[in-house]
Structures are given as structure tokens and as C-alpha cells.
C-alpha positions in Angstrom: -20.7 15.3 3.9 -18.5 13.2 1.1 -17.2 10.3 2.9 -13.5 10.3 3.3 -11.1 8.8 0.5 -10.8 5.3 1.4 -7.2 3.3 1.0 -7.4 -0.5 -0.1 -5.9 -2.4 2.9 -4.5 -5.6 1.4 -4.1 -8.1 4.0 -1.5 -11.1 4.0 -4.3 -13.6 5.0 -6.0 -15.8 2.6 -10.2 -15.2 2.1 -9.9 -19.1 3.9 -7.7 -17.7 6.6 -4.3 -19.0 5.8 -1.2 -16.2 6.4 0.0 -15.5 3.0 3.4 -16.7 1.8 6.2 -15.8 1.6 6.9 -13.8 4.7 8.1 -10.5 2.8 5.6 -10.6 0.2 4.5 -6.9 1.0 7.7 -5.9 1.1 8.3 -7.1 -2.3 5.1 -6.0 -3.7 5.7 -2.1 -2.6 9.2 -2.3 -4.0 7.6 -3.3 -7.3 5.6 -0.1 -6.7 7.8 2.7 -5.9 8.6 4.0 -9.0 4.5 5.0 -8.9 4.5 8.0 -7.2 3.2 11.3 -7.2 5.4 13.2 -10.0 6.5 10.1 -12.1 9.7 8.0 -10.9 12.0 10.4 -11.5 10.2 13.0 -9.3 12.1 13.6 -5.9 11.8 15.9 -3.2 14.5 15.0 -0.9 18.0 13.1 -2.4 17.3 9.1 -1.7 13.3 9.1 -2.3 13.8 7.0 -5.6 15.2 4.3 -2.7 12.1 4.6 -0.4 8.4 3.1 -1.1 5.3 4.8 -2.9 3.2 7.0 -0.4 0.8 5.3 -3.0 1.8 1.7 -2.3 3.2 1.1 1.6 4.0 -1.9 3.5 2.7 -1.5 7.1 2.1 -4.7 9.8 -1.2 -3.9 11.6 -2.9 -5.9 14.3 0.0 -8.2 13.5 -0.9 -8.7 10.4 1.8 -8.0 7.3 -0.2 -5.5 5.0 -0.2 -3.2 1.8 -2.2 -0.2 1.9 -2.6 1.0 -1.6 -3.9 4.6 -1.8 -6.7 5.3 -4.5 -4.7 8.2 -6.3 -2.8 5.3 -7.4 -5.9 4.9 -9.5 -6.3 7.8 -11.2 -2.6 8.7 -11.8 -1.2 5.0 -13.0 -4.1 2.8 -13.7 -2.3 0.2 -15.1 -0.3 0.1 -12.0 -3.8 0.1 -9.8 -4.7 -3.1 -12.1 -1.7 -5.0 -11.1 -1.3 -4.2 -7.5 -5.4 -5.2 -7.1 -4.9 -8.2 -9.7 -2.3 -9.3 -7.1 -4.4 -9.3 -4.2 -7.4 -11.1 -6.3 -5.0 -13.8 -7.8 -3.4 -14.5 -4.3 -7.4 -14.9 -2.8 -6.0 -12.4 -0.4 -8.4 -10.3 1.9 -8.9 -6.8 0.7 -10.6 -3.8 2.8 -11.5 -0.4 2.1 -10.2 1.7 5.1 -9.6 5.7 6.1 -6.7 5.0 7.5 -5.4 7.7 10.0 -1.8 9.3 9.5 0.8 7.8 11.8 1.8 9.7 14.3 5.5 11.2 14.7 7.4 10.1 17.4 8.3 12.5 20.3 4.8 14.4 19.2 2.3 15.5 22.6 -0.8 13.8 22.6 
């Protein structure tokens, strides 16, 4: 069985275990990334998307921990884009892990 497509889980903690400064940083690096999305930049589904984040390129804060999860289609549709967004992480020594990430889970939803 093909193992599942991994996202790159870049963590705000430095490879010597410093939290990464400053305190938005993945905010700011997803809004540099939202214009790479499936369909080009200009590509909307819903009126407001061009103001939201890249399902490629999302800010998320897991185990406490301020994070960027950078999906791999990314990659393959703006690879220039992949280059900077993993140059990022490598030039801030930040912590990088390949994960299969589970969907989050609607509010209100049964379990």
C-alpha cells in the first residue's frame, strides 16, 4: 500500500530548541503564500478566498507550538514557491517534519 502524502510541518522551534521569533512569523510566512493556490491567484471558489491562506501553505498552533504545514502539491504546482517556503525554514535552522496530518474536524460534527 503507497504510504500516504506527507505535509512538511514547519515548527517555530529552532534545531537548538529556541521558540522562533517573531511571534507571528507563520502568520506572515502563509500570507506570503496565499496567492499559491490551487488554480493560480486569481482562482476563487467562494467571493473573499483571495483574502484567506493557501490550503497549500496554513498556519496552525499544535501542541502549543506556532506551525506552518506546507502541503507537497505546493511542489509540483509552484516549485519556486516550494523553494522559498523550505529555504525559509532551512535559513531560520527551524525544525522541519514530514507528517499525514488528519483533516480537522468541523465543529458541531458527532463523533
Amino acid at each position: 500500500m503507497p504510504s500516504p502524502v506527507k505535509e512538511i510541518l514547519i515548527q517555530g522551534i529552532t534545531q537548538d530548541g529556541r521558540k522562533f521569533r517573531p511571534s507571528d512569523w507563520a502568520e506572515r510566512l502563509a500570507g506570503v503564500m496565499s496567492e499559491f493556490r490551487p488554480g493560480g491567484a486569481h482562482a476563487s471558489t467562494y467571493p473573499g478566498d483571495h483574502l484567506s491562506y493557501s490550503p497549500w501553505c496554513t498556519p496552525r498552533v499544535i501542541n502549543g507550538i506556532k506551525c506552518v504545514i506546507v502541503n507537497p502539491a505546493l511542489r509540483e504546482a509552484y516549485p519556486m514557491a516550494w523553494d522559498f517556503v523550505t529555504g525559509f525554514a532551512r535559513d531560520n535552522n527551524l525544525q522541519t517534519v514530514e507528517a499525514c496530518l488528519a483533516p480537522e474536524r468541523e465543529q458541531n460534527v458527532p463523533v
